[in-house]
C-alpha positions in Angstrom: -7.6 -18.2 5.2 -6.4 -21.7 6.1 -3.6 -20.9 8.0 -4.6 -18.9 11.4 -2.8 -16.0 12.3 -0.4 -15.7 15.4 -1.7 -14.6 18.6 -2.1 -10.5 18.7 -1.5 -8.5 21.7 -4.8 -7.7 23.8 -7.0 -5.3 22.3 -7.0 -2.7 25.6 -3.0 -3.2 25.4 -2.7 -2.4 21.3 -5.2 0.5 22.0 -3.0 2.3 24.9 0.0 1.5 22.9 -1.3 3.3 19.7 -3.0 5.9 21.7 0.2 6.7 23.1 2.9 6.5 20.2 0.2 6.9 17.3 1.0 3.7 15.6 1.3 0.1 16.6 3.0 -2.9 15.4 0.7 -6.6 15.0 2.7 -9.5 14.7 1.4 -12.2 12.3 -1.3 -10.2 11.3 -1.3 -11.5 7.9 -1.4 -15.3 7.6 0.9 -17.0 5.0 -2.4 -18.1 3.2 -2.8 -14.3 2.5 0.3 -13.4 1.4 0.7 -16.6 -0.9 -2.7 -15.7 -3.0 -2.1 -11.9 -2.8 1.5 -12.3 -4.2 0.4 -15.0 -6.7 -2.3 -12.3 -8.5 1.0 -9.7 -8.4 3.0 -12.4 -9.8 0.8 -13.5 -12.3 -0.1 -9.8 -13.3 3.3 -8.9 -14.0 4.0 -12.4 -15.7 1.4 -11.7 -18.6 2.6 -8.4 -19.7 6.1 -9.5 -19.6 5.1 -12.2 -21.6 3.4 -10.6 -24.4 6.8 -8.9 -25.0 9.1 -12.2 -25.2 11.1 -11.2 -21.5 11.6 -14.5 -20.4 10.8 -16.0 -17.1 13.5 -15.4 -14.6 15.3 -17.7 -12.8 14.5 -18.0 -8.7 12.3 -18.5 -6.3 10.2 -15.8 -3.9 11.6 -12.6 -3.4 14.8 -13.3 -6.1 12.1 -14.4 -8.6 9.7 -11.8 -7.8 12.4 -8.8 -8.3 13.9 -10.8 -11.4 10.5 -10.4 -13.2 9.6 -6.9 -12.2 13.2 -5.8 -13.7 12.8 -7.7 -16.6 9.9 -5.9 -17.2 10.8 -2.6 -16.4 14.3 -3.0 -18.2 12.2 -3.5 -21.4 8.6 -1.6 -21.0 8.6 1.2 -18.5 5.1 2.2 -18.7 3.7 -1.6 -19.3 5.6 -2.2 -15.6 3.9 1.1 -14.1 1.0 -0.1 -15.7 1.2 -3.4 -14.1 2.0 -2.1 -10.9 -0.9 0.1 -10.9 -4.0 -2.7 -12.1 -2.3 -5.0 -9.1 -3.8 -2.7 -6.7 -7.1 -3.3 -8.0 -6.7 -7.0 -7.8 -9.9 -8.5 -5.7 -7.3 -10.3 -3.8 -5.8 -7.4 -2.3 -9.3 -5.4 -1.8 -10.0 -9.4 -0.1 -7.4 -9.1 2.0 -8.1 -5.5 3.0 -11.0 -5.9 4.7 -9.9 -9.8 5.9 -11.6 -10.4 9.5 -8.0 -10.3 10.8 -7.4 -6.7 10.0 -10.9 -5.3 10.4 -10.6 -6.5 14.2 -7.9 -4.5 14.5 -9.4 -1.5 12.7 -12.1 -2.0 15.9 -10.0 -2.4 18.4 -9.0 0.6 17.9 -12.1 2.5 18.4 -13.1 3.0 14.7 -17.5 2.2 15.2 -18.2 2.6 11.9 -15.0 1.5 9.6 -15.3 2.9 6.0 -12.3 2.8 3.0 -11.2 6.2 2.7 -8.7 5.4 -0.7 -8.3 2.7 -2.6 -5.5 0.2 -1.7 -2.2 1.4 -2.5 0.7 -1.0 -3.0 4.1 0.2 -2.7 7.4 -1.6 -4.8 11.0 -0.4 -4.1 14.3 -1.4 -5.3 17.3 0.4 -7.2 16.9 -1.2 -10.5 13.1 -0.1 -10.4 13.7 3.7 -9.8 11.3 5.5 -12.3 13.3 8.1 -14.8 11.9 11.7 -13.0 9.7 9.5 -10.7 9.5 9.6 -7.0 11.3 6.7 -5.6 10.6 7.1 -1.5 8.1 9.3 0.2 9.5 12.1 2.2 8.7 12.6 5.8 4.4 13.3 5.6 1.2 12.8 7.3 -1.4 10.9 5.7 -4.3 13.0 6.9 -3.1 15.9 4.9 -4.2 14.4 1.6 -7.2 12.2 3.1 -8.8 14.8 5.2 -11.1 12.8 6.8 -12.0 11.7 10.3 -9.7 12.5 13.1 -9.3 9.0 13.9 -8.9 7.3 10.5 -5.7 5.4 10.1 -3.5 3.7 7.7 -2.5 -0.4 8.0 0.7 -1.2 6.2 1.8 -4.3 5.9 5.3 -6.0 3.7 5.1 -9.0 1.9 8.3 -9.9 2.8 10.8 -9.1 5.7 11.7 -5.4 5.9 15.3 -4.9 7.7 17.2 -2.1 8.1 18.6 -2.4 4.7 15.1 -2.8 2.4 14.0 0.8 2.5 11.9 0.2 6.1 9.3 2.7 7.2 10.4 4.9 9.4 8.0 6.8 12.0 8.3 9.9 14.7 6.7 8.2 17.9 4.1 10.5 19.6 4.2 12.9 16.5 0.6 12.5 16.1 -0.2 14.7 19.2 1.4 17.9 17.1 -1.8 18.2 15.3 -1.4 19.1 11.4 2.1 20.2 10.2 2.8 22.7 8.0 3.9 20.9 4.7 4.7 21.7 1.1 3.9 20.0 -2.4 6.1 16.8 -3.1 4.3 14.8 -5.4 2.3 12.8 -5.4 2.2 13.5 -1.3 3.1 16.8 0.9 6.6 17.0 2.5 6.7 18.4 6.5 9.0 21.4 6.4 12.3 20.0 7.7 12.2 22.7 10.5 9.3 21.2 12.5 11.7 17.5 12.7 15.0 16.5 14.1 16.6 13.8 12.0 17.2 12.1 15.4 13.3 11.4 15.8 12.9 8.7 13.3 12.9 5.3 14.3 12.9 2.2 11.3 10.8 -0.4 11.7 12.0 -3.8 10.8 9.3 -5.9 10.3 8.4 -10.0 9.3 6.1 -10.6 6.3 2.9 -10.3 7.3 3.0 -8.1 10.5 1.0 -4.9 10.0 1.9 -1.5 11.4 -0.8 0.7 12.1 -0.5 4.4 11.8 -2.5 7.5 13.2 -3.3 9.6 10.1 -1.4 12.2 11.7 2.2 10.5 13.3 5.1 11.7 11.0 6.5 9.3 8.9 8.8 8.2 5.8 11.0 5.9 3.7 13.5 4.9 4.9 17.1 5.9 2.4 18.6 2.6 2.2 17.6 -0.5 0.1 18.7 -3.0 -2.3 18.6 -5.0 -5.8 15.9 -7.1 -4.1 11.7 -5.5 -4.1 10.2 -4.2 -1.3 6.9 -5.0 -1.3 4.5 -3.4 0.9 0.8 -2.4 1.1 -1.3 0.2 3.0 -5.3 0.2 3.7 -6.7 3.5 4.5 -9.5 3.8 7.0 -12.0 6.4 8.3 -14.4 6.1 11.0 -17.5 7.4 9.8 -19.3 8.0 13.2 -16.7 10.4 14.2 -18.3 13.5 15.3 -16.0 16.1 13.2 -16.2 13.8 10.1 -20.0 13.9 10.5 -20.2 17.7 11.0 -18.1 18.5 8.2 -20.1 16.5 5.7 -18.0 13.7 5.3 -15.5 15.4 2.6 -14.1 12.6 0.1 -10.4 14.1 -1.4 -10.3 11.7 -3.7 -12.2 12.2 -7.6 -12.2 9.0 -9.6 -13.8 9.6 -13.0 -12.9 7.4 -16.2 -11.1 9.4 -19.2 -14.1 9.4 -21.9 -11.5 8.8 -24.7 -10.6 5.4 -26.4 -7.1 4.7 -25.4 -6.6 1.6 -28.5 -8.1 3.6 -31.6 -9.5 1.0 -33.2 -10.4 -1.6 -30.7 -12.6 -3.8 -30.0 -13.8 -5.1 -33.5 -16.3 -7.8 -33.8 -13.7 -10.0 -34.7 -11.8 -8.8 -31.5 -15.0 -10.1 -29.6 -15.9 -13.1 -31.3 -12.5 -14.7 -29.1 -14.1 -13.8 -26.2 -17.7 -15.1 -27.3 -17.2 -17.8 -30.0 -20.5 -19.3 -29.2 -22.5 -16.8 -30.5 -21.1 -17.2 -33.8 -22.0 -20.6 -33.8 
């Protein structure tokens, strides 16, 4: 992007820091040119279906606007704003911005040879007014190797949009956890939950973070939501990594947890007519 971002720590000192606490924090990872095009395709994304039902635009600017529109949205069309919130993930912006030169320098600085995505980008959007009816709403304390399974090594960048305080559900992470190999954990969908006996409550520590710092996370530290937010989104987004020339990946046949297959079933009955493509090509009726 334009806008450089600020200066990172050296790489041997970000690699000793992670290696010892099993994440580390980058300031300014993310320039401002990022975070303006990524949240303009989120924006826009949400804009359009709320839109095509008559919610009008809301007032504000930034963060006050942003949360305006994704209530307005949910408040009318609960499934059009989880469908929303789910295409924005595939938006070629955020895949962009996932493997940006600024964050795959990281990803080798920290010893991964032979980067590789292990999931697709997940984007994460918290507030109390968008609390989905018999949805999950934070994600308990977890490891994110349990459902990736992949190479010792790999590792998760997450990254807010806007600031994170104490106050706007901040992540919260067990430093040096990642050195108790894998916990025991139970079913808590859609992740696993660490049985509370293996944790003191005491362990946690919130991070409070500017836009567009990145934490990086061992796929086995400990880590969770924090309980306490506000009216306002927090907006947040997590690459997954593996390193494909680690030695236990490669011996185990690279396993892949994830299964993306496309329902075979037409979801509009109905659609497309010729009609309905004739808008979308009106020169060949010419």
């Amino acid at each position: 992007m334009a806008e450089a971002a600020l200066a990172h720590p050296p790489q041997d000192d970000l690699l000793a820091r992670y290696r010892h606490d099993g994440f580390v924090v980058v300031p300014g990872l993310f320039s401002l040119g990022w975070r303006e095009q990524v949240l303009a395709g989120m924006t826009e994304t949400f804009r359009l279906r709320a839109a095509s039902l008559g919610v009008a635009p809301p007032a504000g600017e930034g963060q006050v606007g942003f949360s305006a529109l994704l209530a307005g949205l949910f408040d009318r069309d609960v499934p059009g704003y989880m469908a929303a919130a789910k295409l924005t993930q595939s938006l070629a912006s955020v895949h962009q911005m996932g493997v940006s030169p600024e964050l795959m320098g990281v990803v080798e600085a920290l010893g991964l040879g032979l980067p590789a995505i292990s999931t697709r980008p997940v984007i994460h959007y918290m507030a109390d007014r968008l609390k989905i009816p018999g949805g999950y709403q934070k994600t308990p304390p977890h490891q994110d190797w349990r459902s990736v399974q992949g190479s010792l090594d790999g590792i998760t960048v997450w990254t807010p949009l806007f600031d994170v305080g104490l106050e706007d559900y901040p992540l919260e992470v067990v430093p040096g956890s990642h050195l108790q190999g894998l916990l025991d954990s139970t079913p808590d969908m859609p992740n696993y939950r660490v049985r509370p006996e293996l944790y003191s409550e005491a362990d946690f520590r919130p991070l409070e973070m500017k836009a567009g710092d990145a934490v990086v996370l061992s796929g086995f530290l400990l880590h969770r939501t924090g309980e306490t937010g506000g009216q306002n989104v927090r907006v947040s987004l997590s690459f997954r990594f593996n390193n494909a020339a680690e030695p236990s990946f490669v011996q185990r046949g690279y396993p892949d947890r994830y299964v993306y297959r496309a329902d075979p079933g037409i979801v509009t009955p109905g659609f497309p007519s010729a009609d309905d493509l004739a808008e979308v090509f009106p020169e060949a009726r010419r």
